[in-house]
N, C-alpha and C positions, 0 to 999 in steps of 0.2 A: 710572494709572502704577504702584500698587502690584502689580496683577493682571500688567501685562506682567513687572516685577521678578520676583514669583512663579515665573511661566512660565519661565524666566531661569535661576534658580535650579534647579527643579525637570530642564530639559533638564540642567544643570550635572550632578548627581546620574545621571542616568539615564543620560549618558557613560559613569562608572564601573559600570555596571549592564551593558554592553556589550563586557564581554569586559575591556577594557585599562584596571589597574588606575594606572597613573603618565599623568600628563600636562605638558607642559608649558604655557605660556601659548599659543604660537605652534601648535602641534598644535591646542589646544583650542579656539580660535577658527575653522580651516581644519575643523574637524570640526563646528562648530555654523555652518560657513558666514560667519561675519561677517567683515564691511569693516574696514580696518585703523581709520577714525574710530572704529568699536564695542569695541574692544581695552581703552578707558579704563572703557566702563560692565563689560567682565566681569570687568574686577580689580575694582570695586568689589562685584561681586554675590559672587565668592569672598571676601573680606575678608568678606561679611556671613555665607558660610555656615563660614567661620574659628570665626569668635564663636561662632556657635551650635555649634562642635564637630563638625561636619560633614567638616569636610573641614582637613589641614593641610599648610601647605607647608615642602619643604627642600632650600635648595638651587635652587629655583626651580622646583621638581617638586612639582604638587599630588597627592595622595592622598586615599581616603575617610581620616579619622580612626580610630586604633587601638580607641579606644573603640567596641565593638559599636553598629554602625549598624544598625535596624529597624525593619523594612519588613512590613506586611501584606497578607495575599493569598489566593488558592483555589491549594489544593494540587494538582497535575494529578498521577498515579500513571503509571508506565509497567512496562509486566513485568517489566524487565531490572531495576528495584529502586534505582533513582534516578527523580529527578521533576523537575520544575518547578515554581515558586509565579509566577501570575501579580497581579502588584502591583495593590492598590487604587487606589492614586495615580496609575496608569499607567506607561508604559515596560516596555521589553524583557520577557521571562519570565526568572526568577531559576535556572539549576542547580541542582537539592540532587543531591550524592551518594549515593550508595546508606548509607553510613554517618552520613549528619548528618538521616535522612529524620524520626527519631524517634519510627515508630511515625503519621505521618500517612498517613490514607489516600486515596483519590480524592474529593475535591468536599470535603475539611476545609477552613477558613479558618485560618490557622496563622500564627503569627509569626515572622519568619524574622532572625536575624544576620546581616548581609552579613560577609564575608569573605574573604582572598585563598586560593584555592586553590593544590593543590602544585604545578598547573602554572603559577602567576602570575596567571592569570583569575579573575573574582570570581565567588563563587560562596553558596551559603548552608548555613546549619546551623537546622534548625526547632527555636525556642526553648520555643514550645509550641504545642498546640493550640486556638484560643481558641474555634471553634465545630465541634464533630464533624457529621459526615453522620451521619444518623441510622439509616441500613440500610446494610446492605455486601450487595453480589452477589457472585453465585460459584457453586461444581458442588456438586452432592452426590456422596457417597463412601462406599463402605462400606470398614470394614476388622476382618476378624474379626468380620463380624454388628453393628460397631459406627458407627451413622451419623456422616457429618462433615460440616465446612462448608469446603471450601478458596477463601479469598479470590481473587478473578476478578483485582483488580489487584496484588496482590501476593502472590503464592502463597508466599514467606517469611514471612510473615505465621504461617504454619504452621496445622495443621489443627484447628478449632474444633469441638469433640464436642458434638450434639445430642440432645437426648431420643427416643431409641427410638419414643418414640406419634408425634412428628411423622414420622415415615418411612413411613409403612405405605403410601402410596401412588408412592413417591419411589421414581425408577430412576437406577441409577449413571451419572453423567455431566450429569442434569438440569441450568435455570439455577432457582436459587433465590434468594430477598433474603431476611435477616435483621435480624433489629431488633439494632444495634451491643454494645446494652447488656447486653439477656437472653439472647440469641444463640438468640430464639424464633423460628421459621418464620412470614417476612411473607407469601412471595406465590412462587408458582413460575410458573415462565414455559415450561418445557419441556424438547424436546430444540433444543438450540441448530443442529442441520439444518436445521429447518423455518427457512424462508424466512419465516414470518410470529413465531417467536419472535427468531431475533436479533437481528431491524429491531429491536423492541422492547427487548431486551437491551442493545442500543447508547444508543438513547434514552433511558432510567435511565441508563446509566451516565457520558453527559456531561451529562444534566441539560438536557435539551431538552425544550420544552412541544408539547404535543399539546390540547387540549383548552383553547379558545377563551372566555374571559369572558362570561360571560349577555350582558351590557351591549353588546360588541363583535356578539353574534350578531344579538341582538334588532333592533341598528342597522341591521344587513347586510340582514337580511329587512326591513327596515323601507324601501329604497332602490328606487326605481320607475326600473324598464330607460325607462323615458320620459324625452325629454329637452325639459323645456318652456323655455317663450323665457328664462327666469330661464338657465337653462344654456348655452344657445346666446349670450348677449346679450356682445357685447366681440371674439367669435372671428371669427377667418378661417374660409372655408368652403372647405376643401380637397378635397369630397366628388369632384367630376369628375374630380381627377388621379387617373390611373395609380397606383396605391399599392398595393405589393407587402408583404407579412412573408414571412420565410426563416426557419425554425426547425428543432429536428427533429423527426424521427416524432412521439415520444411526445409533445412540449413541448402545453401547454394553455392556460399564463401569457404570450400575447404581448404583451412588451413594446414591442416596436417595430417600425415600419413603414416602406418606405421609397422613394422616388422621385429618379427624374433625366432631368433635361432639359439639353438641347443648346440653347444660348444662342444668339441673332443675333451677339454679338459674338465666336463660341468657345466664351467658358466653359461651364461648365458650371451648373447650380442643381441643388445634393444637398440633397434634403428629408430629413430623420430626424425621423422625428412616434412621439411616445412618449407610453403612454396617461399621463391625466391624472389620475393618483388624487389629488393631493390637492385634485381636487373632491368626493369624494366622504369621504375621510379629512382630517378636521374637525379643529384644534388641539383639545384638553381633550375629546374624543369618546370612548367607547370603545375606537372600532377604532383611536384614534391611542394611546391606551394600550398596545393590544394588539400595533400594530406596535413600537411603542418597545423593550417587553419582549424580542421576539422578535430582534429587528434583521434580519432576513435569513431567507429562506427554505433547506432543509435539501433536499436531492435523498437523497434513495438509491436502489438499483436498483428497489424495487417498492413505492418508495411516497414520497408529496414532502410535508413539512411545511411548507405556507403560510406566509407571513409575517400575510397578511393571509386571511380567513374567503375558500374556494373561490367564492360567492357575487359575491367582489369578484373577485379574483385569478382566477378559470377563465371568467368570466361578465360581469361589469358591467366592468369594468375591462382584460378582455381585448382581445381587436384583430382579432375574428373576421372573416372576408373577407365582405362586401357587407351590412355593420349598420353605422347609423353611429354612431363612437364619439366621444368628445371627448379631446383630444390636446393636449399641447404642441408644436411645430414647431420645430426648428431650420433656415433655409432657408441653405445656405451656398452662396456664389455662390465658385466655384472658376477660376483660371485655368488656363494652358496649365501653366504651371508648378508646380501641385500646390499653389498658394496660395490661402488665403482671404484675396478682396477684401473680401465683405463678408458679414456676419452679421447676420441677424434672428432674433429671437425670439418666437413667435404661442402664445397659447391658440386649439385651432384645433378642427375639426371635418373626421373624415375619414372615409372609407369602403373599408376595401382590398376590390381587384381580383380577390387569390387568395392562399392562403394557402400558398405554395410550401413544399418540403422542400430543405433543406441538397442530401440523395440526388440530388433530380429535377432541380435547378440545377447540378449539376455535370455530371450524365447534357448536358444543353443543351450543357455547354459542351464537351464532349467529342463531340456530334457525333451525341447518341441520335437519331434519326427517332421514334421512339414520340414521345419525350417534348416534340420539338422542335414534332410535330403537335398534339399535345395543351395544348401552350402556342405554338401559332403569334401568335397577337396581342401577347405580349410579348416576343418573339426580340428587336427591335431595342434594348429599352429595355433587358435585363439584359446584352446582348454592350454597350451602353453604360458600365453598371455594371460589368461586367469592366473593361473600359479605364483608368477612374477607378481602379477597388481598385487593379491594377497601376502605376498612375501612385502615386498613394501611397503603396504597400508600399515603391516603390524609392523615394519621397523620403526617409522614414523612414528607411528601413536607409543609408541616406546622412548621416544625420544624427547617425547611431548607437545607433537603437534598436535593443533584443536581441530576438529571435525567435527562441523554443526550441520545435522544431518536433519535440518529444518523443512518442514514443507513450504512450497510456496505456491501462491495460485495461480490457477491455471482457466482460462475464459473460455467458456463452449456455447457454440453460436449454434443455430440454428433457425432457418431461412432468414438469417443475417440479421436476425436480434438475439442479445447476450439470452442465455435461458439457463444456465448453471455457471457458477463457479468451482469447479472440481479445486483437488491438491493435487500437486505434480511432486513428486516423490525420484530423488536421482536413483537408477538402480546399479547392479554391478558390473553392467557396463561403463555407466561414467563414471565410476571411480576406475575401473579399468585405463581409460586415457587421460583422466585425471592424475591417477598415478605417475605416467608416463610421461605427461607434459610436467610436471612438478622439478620428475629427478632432471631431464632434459634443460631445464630453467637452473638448477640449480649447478648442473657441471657447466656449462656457460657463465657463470656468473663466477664460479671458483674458479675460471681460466683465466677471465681481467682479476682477479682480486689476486690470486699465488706470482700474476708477472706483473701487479701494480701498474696494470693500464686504464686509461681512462675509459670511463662508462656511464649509464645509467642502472641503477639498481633500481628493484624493488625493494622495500622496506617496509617494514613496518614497526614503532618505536612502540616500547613496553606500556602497561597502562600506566594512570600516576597514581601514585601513595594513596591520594584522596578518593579515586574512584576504586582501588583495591579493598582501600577500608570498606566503602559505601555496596562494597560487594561480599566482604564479609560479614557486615551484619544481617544483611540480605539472608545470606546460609544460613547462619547462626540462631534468625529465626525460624528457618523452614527445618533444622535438626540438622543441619549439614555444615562441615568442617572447610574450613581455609583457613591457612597458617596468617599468623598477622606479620605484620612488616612491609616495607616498600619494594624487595626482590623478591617479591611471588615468581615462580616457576611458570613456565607454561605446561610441564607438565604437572603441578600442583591445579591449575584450572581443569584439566582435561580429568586428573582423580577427581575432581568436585561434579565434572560433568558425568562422568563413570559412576558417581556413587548416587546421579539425581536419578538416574537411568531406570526406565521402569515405575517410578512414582509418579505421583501425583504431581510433584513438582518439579517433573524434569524440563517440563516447559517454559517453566518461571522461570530454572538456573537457565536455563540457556539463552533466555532474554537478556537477563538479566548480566549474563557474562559477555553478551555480544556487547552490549551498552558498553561494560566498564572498557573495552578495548578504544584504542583510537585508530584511525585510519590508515590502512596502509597508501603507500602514496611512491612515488617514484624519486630519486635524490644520488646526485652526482658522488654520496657519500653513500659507502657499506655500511650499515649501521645494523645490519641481520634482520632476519622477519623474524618478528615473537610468535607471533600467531603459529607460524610452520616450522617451528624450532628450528629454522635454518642460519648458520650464519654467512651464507653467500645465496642471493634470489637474485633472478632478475626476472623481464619478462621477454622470450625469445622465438615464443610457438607459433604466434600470432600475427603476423605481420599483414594480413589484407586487410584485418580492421583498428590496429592497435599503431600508433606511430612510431609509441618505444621500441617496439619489437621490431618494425623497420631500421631504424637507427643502432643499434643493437646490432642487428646482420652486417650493418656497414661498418662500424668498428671490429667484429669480429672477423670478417674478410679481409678490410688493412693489417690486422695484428697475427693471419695466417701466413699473409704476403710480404710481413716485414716493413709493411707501407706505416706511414704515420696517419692518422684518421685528420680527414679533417672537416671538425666540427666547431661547431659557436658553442655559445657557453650553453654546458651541459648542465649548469644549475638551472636557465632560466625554463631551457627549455624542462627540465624534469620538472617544474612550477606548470608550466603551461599544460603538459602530458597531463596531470594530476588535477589539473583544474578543468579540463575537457571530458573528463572522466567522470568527473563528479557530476558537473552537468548534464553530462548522456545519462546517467544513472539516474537524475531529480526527475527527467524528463520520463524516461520510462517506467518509473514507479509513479508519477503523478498522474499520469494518461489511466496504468492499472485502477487506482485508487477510485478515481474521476469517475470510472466506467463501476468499480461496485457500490459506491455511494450513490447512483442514481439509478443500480441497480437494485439496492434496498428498498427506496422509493416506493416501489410496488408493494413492499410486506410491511408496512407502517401496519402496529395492530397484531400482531403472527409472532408466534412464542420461538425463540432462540438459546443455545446452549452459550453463556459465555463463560472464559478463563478470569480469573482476578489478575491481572499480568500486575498492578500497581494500586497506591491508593496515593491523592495528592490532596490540595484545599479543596476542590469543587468536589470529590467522590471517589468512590472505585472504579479504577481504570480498568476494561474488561475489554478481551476480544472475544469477538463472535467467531468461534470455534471453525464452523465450515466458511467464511467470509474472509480470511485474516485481515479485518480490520477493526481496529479499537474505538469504543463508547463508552459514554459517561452515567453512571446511577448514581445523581447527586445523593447529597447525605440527607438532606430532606424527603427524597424519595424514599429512604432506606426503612420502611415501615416495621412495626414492632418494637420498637422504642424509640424514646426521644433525644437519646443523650448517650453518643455512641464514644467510646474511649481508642487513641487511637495506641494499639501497641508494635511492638519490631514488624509481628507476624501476622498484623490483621487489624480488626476490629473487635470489640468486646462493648456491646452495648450493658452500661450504667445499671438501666434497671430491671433488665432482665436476665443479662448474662451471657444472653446469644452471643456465637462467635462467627466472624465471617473472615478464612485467613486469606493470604495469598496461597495462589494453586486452586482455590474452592471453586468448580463448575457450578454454575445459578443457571438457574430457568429466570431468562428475562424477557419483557414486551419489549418491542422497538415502540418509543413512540414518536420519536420526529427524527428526522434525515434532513440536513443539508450538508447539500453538495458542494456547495461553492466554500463553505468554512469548513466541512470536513468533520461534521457534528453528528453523532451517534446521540440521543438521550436514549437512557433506558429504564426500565422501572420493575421490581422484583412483581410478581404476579400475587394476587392478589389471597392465593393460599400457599404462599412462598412457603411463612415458617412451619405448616402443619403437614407440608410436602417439599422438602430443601431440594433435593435431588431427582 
């Protein structure tokens, strides 16, 4: 009882952590979800966090208390000169402004003041540093014969003078690490071009492990590809079915496999067999050490940081086509109506058929003859698997899941310098196993939640009042509809994305809706996913790179066998899962980022198509359309008049009239790039308004 109180308490606190600093009683109950019987235990848990000076009420409006509230955490540094502290206790990431940063830098542990910023939003001030990173990364520099060190995450930081002997081998521009203290040369890494220094560069600088635990390896080679009756003993032998994996090109780590049969009575029976690591990954083992650390596997373009040692992950635990492997099964027997009747759960034993490409299953369905001859034996079973995906995409999006059908970039090297950035576009084959990993996720998660057993969930919590509003005015200016109030719909968002569909501003609403949303995140509490209109998720598919989805297997195997699970507290770790996540995720969009910001570089001067995605104090925030990444055409630059007006949907310059809304495609110059703050400037050209388009 205390622990759930706790828990209680602690969501109580992490509200105010979330943008909106006043609440009422009735908001705050609607915002942590609860039933109107629950209303008498959350006055009671405010009243406790009263006392302890936490939080005071007036008027009927609760508030953190004046007294500086604080909160511990890892400082995260961003170039623009504000950060983030993400909290030990868990919850949201804290804002520090560029002014309250104090001198912390990337990967410090730092204490932070909560308090209400100027715009109302709570925000922080670092009270101090309580554990420094012990090196800083950054360029080398000369200036007048004289070496320097300019800090990589905060180049205000200002430039750090080195000893002259440490140079002599050092070229302007290098990445080098220094010890914080001496500001003596740790370790240079290179020129930040080479493809194999910045993988590396990134990796120090969020602090991702590469290099595996003796104990973890030693296990791994210790692990016989044989699988004797001890392994086999309990399972289903699913070897004869038809058992497909669809992944892409490059993937190595197949998690899942997958089958479907056409029922006597209709339905259908969709097999999702996912390999079974935690046969092989032991509670108190090494390699469970080694996964826990790690939480999740790291992609980047030319090179993937396992969660678990290659050994397991690429080889014993992969899902190569015609070896047999050992699996967990989910068999869902599906009707005409897109429902699961019924659900089973197997420790199984299977053997895939062929080890398809995303590429080649699309090519099928599009009607290739190569490819259609070359997979003649499984024509009828994946145009089955089409029919199902499509049967469920549309039960879904009926139901009100969002589906952001966004491009993302894609890097095309050639003799191993970047030389395009293409868009990488999912086709209908990934929704096809998308699909099926979804519903797969979702009958697992409704098994722990109908026998009220313990788990982790996926989750993902509604947006708030304040960011729904700041998204209907958004519509409101671009001609597009959103109901007002705090219980927006998820599928009220997915009509608003339906009706931007085809315009000019589909791009905007979809930005723009992604923003209002908050994160999903993993939590020993069901709380439903907004996003996938579900109200039971978890994550179950994935288990050679994902750690929930390890842990997960191992409570659902107890709870087959009647066994009791036994795990540590599944709150902290669904903190830790969540917090591993996000890291892997900063790491791999900043490495992307890195690589076109110095890819631009070379078109400084060269005319560019951008989007208006926003407009803020310094200008219109624009992406570069083939690039996806965002640039500034301050207002000074905004030629044709002097005295621009700002309204819902745009701009209205004073003395002429011109309009510039969101959604509007500009012809713009690039004229500077850096890379290290992540600065686009741009400037409309020079017969912009006589030629807009």
């Amino acid at each position: 009882m205390k622990e759930k109180r706790l828990r209680v308490e602690k969501k109580i606190l992490q509200l105010f952590n979330q943008g909106k600093t006043k609440w009422n009683l009735k908001t705050m109950a609607r915002e942590l979800g609860l039933r109107s019987f629950e209303i008498k235990s959350l006055r009671r848990n405010l009243k406790k966090l009263q006392k302890q000076g936490l939080v005071e009420r007036h008027k009927g409006v609760y508030r953190l208390a004046p007294a500086p509230y604080v909160i511990r955490g890892e400082f995260l540094a961003t170039p623009s000169g504000y950060g983030f502290v993400r909290p030990e206790a868990g919850g949201p990431d804290i804002f520090i402004p560029p002014r309250s940063v104090g001198g912390a830098m990337q990967g410090d542990v730092v204490e932070v003041w909560l308090q209400e910023g100027r715009d109302g939003r709570l925000e922080g001030k670092v009270r101090r540093v309580v554990k420094a990173k012990p090196t800083l990364l950054g360029f080398y520099a000369e200036r007048h014969g004289q070496p320097f060190f300019l800090p990589m995450d905060d180049p205000s930081y200002g430039e750090i003078p080195l000893e002259r002997g440490q140079a002599k081998s050092l070229e302007e521009g290098m990445v080098i690490e220094i010890d914080r203290r001496t500001n003596r040369l740790v370790s240079v890494f290179g020129r930040p071009d080479d493809p194999l220094v910045d993988t590396q560069v990134i990796i120090k600088r969020h602090g991702l492990l590469t290099a595996y635990s003796p104990e973890a390896l030693q296990e791994a080679e210790a692990l016989s590809p044989r699988l004797n009756q001890e392994a086999r003993r309990g399972r289903k032998d699913f070897r004869r079915w038809k058992i497909v994996t669809i992944d892409g090109e490059k993937a190595q780590d197949f998690d899942d496999a997958v089958s479907l049969q056409k029922l006597a009575n209709g339905n259908y029976l969709l097999g999702v067999h996912i390999a079974d690591v935690s046969y092989y990954v032991q509670p108190g083992s090494g390699l469970e050490a080694e996964a826990l650390r790690r939480g999740t596997s790291v992609y980047f373009p030319d090179l993937t940081l396992h969660m678990l040692p290659e050994r397991l992950a690429t080889d014993l635990c992969s899902l190569r086509p015609k070896v047999t492997r050992l699996t967990f099964s989910a068999l869902l027997e599906i009707n005409q109506k897109g429902e699961i009747v019924r659900a089973e759960f197997h420790p199984s034993l299977i053997k895939t058929v062929e080890r398809l490409t995303y590429t080649s299953v699309y090519k099928i369905f599009q009607g290739d003859k190569q490819e259609r001859e070359r997979y003649a034996y499984l024509i009828d079973d994946l145009m089955l698997m089409r029919e199902l995906a499509a049967w469920l995409r549309e039960k879904r999006e009926q139901a009100g899941s969002l589906n952001f059908d966004l491009l993302e970039p894609e890097l095309i090297y050639r003799e191993g310098k970047l030389a395009e950035v293409a868009a990488f576009e999912q086709n209908e084959a990934h929704h096809l196993i998308e699909e099926f990993m979804v519903l797969a996720n979702e009958a697992v998660a409704t098994y722990f939640s109908e026998r009220g057993l313990p788990s982790i969930y996926r989750v993902h919590p509604p947006p708030s009042a304040s960011d729904l509003e700041e998204l209907r005015q958004k519509a409101l200016a671009l001609g597009l509809y959103l109901p007002r109030g705090e219980q927006v719909r998820p599928v009220d968002l997915q009509r608003l994305l339906q009706a931007a569909a085809g315009r000019p501003e589909e791009k905007i609403i979809n930005v723009h809706v992604l923003r209002s949303l908050r994160l999903a995140v993993y939590s020993e509490e069901n709380i439903g996913h907004y996003g996938l209109a579900k109200t039971n998720y978890t994550h179950f598919t994935s288990p050679i790179r994902r750690y929930p989805d390890l842990v997960v297997h191992r409570l659902l195997k107890a709870a087959l066998a009647g066994e009791e699970a036994l795990v540590d507290d599944l709150a902290q770790l669904a903190w830790h899962c969540s917090t591993c996540e996000r890291k892997a995720e900063a790491a791999e969009r900043d490495l992307i980022e890195w690589r076109i910001f110095r890819f631009l570089q070379t078109k400084r001067g060269e005319e560019f198509s951008g989007l208006v995605v926003d407009i803020n104090r310094a200008g219109l925030v624009v992406e570069l359309e083939d690039y996806f990444v965002q640039g500034i055409v301050a207002f000074s630059d905004l030629s044709g008049d002097h005295d621009w007006r700002r309204t819902p949907g745009g701009l209205v310059g004073k003395r002429s009239g011109r309009k510039i809304r969101l959604g509007d495609r500009l012809r713009l110059i690039l004229v500077s790039v850096d890379p290290i703050l992540r600065r686009l400037n741009l400037v409309l050209p020079s017969d912009f308004w006589g030629k807009k388009k």
